[in-house]
N, CA, C and O atoms as a Tinker XYZ file with bonds, in Angstrom:
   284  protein
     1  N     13.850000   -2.669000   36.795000    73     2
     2  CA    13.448000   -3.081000   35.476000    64     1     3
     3  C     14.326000   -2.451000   34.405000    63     2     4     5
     4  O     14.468000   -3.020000   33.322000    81     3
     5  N     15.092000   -0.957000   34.754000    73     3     6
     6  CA    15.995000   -0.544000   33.513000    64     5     7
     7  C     16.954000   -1.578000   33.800000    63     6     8     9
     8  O     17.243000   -1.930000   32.656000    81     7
     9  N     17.425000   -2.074000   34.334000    73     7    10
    10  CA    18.559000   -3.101000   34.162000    64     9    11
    11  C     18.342000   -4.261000   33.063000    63    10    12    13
    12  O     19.263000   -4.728000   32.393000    81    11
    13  N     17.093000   -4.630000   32.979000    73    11    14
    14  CA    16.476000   -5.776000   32.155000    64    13    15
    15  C     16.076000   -5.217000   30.869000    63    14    16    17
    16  O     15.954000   -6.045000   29.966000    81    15
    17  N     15.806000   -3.801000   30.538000    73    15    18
    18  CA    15.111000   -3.333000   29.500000    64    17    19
    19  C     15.955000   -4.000000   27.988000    63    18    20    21
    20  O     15.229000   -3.934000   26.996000    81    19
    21  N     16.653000   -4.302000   27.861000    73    19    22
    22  CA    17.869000   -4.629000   26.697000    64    21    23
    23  C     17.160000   -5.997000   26.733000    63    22    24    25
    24  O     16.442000   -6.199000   25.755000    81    23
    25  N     17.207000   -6.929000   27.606000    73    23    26
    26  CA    16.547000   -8.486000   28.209000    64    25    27
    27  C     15.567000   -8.485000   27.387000    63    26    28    29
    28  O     15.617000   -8.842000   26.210000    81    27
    29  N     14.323000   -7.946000   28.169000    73    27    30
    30  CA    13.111000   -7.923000   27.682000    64    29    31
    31  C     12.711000   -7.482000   26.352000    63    30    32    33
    32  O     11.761000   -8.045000   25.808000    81    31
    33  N     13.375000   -6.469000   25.730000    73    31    34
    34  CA    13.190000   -6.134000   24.099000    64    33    35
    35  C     13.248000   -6.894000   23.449000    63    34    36    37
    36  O     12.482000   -7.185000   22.530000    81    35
    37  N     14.970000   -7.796000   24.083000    73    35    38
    38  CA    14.775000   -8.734000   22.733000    64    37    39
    39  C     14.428000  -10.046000   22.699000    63    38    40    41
    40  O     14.549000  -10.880000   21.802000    81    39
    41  N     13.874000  -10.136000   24.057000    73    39    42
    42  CA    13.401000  -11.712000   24.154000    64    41    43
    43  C     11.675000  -11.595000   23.864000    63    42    44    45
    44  O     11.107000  -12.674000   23.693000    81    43
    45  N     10.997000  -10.584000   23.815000    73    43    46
    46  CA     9.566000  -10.053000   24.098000    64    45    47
    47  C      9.310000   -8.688000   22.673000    63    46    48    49
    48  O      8.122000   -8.409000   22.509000    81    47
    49  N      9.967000   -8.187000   22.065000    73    47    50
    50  CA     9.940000   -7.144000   21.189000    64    49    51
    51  C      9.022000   -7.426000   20.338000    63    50    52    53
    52  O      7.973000   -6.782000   20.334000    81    51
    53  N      9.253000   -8.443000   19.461000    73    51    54
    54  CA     7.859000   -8.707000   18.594000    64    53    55
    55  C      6.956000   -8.674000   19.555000    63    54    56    57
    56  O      6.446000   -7.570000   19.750000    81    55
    57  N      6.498000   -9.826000   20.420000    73    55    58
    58  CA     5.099000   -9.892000   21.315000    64    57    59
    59  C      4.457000   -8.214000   21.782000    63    58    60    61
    60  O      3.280000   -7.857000   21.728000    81    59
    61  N      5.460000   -7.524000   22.160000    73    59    62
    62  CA     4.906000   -6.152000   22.592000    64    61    63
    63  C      4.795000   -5.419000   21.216000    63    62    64    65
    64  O      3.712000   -4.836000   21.151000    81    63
    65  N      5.518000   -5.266000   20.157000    73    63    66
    66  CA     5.028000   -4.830000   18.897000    64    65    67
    67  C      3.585000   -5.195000   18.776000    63    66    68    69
    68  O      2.660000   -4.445000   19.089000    81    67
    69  N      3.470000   -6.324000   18.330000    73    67    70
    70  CA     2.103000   -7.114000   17.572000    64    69    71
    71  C      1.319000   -6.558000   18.616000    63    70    72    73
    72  O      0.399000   -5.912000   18.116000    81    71
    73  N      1.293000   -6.534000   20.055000    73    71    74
    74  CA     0.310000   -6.436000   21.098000    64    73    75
    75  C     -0.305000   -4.828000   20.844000    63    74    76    77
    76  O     -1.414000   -4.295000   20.896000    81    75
    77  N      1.111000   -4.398000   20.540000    73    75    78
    78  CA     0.509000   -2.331000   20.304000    64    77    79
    79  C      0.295000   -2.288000   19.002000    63    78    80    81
    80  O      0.195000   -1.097000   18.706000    81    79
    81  N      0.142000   -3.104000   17.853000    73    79    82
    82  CA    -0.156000   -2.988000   16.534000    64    81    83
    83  C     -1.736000   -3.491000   16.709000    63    82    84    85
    84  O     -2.458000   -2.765000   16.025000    81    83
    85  N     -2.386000   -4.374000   17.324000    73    83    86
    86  CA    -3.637000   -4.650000   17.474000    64    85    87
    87  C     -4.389000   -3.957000   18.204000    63    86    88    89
    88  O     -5.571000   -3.808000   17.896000    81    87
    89  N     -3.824000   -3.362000   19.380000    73    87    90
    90  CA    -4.396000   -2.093000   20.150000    64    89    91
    91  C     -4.573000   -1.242000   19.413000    63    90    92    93
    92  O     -5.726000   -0.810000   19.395000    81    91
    93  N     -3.815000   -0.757000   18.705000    73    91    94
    94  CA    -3.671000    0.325000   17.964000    64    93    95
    95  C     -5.468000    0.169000   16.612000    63    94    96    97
    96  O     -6.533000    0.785000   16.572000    81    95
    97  N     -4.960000   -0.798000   15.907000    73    95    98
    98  CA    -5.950000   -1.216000   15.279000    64    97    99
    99  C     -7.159000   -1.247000   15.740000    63    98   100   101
   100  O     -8.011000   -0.430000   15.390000    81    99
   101  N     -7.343000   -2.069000   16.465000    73    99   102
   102  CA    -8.908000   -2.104000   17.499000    64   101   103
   103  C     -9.182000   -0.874000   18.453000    63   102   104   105
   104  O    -10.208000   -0.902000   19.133000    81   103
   105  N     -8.358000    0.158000   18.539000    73   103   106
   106  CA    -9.105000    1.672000   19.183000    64   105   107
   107  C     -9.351000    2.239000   17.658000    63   106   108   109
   108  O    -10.537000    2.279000   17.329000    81   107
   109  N     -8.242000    2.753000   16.532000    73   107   110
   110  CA    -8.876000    2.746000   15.584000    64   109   111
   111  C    -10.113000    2.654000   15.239000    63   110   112   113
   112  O    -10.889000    3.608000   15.189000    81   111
   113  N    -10.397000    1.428000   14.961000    73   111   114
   114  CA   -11.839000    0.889000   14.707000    64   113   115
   115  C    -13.018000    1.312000   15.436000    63   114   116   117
   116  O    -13.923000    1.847000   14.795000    81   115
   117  N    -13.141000    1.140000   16.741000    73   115   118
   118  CA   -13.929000    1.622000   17.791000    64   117   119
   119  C    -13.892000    3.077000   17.877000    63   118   120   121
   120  O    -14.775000    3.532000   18.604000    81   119
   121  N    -12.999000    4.064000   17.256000    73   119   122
   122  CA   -13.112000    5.251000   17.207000    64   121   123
   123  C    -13.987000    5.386000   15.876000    63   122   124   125
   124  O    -15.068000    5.957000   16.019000    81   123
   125  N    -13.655000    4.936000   14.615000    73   123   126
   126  CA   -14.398000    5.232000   13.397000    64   125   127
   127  C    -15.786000    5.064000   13.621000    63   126   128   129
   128  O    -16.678000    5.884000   13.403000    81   127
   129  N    -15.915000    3.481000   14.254000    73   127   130
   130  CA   -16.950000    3.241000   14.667000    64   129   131
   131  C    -18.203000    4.348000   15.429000    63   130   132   133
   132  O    -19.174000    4.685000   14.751000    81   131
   133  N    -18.065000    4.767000   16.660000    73   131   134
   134  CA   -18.303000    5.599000   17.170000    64   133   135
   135  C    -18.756000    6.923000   15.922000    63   134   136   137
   136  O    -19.894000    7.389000   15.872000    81   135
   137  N    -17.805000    7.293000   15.146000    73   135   138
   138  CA   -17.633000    8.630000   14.493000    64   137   139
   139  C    -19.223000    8.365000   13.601000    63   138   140   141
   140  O    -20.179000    9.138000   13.657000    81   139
   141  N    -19.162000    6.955000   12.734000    73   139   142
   142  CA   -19.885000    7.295000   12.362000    64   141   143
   143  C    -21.538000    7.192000   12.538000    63   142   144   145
   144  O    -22.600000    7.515000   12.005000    81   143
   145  N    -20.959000    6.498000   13.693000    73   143   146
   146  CA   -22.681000    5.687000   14.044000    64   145   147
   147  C    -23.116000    7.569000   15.015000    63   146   148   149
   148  O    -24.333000    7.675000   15.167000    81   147
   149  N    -22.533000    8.475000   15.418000    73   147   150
   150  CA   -22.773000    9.717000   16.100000    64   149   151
   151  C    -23.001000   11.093000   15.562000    63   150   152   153
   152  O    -23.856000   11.935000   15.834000    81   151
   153  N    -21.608000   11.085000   14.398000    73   151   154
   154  CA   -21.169000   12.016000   13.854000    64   153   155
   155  C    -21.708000   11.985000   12.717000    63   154   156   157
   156  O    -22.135000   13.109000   12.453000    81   155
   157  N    -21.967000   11.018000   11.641000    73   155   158
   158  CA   -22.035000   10.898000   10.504000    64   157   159
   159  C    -23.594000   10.515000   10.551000    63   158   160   161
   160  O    -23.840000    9.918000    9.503000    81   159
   161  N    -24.639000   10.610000   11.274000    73   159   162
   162  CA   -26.270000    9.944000   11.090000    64   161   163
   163  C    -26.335000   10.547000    9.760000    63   162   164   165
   164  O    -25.799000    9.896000    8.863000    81   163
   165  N    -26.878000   11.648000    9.454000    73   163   166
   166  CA   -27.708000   11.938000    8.481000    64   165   167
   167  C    -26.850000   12.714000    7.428000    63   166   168   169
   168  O    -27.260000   13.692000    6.804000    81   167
   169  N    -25.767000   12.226000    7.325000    73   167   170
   170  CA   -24.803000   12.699000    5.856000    64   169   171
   171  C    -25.814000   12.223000    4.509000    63   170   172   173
   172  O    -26.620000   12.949000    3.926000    81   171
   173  N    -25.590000   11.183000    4.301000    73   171   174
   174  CA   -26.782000   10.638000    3.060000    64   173   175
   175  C    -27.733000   11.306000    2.773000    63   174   176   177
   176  O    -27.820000   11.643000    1.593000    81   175
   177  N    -28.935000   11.806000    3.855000    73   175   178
   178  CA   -30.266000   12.419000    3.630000    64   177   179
   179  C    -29.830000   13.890000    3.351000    63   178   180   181
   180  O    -30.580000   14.405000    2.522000    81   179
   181  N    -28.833000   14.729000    3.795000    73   179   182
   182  CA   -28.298000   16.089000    3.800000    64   181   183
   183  C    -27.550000   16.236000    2.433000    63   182   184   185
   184  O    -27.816000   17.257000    1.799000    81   183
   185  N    -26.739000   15.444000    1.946000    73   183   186
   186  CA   -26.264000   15.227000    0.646000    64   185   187
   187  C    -27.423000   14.944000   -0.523000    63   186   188   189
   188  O    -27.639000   15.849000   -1.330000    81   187
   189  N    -28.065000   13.866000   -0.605000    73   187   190
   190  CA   -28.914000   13.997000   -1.275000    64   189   191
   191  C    -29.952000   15.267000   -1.537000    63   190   192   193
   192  O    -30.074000   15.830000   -2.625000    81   191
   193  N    -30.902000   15.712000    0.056000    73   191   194
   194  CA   -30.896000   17.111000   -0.314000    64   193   195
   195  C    -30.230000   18.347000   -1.125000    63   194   196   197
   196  O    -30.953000   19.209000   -1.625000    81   195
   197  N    -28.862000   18.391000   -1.228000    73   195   198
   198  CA   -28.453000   19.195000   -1.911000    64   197   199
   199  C    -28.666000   18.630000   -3.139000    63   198   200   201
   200  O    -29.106000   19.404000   -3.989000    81   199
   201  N    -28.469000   17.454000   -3.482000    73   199   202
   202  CA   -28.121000   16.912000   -4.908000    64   201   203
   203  C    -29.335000   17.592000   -5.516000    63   202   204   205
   204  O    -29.182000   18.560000   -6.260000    81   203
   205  N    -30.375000   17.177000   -5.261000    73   203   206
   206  CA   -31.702000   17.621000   -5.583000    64   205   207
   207  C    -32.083000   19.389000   -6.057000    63   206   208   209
   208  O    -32.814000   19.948000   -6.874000    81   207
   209  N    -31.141000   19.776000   -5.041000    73   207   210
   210  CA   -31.384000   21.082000   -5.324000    64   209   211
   211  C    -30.544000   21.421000   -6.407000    63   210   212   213
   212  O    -30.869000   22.500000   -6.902000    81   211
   213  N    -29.582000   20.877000   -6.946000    73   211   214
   214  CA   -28.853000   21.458000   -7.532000    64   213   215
   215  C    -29.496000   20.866000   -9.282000    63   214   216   217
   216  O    -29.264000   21.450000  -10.340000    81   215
   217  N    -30.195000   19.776000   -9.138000    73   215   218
   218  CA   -30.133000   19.525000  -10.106000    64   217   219
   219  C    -31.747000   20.173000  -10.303000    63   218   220   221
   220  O    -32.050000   20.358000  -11.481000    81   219
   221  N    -32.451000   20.412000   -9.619000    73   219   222
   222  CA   -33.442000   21.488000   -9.830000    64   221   223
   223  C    -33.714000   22.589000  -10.378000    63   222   224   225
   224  O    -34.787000   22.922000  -10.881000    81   223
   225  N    -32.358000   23.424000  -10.262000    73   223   226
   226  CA   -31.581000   24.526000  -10.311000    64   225   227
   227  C    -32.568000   25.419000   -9.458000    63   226   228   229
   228  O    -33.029000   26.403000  -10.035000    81   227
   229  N    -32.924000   25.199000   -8.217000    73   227   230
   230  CA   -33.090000   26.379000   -6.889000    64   229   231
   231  C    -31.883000   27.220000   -6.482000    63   230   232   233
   232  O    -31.861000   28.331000   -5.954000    81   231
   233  N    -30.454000   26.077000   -7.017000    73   231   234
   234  CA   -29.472000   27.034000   -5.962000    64   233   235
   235  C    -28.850000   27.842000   -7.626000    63   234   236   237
   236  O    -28.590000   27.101000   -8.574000    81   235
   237  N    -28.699000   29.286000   -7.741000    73   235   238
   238  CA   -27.567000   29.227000   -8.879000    64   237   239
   239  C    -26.939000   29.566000   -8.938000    63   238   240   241
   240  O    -27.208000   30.738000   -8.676000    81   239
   241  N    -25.445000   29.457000   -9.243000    73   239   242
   242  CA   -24.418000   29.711000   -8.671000    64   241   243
   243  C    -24.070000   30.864000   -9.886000    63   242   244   245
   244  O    -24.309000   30.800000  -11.092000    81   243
   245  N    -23.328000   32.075000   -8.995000    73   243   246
   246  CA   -23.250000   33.530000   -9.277000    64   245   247
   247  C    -22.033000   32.963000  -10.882000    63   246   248   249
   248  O    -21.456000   31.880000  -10.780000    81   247
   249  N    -21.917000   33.444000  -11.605000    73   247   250
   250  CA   -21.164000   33.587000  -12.776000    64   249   251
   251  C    -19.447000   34.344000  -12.150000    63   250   252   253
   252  O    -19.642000   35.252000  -11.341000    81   251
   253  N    -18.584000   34.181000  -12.316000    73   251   254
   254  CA   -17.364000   34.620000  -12.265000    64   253   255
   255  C    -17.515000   36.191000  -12.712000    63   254   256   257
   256  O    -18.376000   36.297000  -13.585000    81   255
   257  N    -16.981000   37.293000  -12.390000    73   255   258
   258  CA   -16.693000   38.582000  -13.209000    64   257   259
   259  C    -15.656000   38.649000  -13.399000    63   258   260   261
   260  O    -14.852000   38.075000  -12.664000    81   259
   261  N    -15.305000   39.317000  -14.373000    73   259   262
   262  CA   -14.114000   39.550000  -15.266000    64   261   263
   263  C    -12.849000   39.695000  -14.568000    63   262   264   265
   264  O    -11.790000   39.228000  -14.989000    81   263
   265  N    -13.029000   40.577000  -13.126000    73   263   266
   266  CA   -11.974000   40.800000  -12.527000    64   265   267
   267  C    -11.116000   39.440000  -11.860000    63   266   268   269
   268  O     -9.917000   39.197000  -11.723000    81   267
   269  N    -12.631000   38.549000  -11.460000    73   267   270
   270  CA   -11.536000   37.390000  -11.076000    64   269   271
   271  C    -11.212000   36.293000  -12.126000    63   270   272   273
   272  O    -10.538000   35.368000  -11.672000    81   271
   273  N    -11.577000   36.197000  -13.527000    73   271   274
   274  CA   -10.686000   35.696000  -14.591000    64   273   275
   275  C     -9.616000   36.211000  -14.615000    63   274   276   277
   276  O     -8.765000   35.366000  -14.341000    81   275
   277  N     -9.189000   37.184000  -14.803000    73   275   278
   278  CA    -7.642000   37.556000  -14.841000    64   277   279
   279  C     -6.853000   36.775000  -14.107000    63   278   280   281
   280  O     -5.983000   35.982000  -14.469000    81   279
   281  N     -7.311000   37.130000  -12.809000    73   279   282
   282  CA    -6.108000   35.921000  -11.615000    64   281   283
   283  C     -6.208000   34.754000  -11.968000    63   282   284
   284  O     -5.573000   33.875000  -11.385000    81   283
């Protein structure tokens, strides 16, 4: 088949491009997919929780001291 490899590139190069550009695409997808239907469940309900808190003011965030204004 290395004898033909020069052959086959350029009679077949697009077709095997496009073929690994849609593979490529469609594992892509099926990976995001996956990520978020597993990884990502309860981002929304965990985010909103914070939102809540913050606008509550439960959380409060410490004031800067002087030493780290300078830097």
């Amino acid at each position: 088949m290395a004898a033909y490899k020069a052959v086959l590139l350029h009679a077949y190069g697009q077709w095997i491009c496009a073929s690994a550009a849609i593979l490529f695409f469609n594992v892509f997808g099926a990976v995001l997919l996956l990520q978020r239907k597993f990884f990502l469940k309860n981002t929304g309900r965990k985010l909103s929780h914070l939102d809540r808190q913050f606008q509550v003011g439960q959380i409060e965030m410490p004031a800067p001291s002087q030493d780290e204004e300078r830097f």
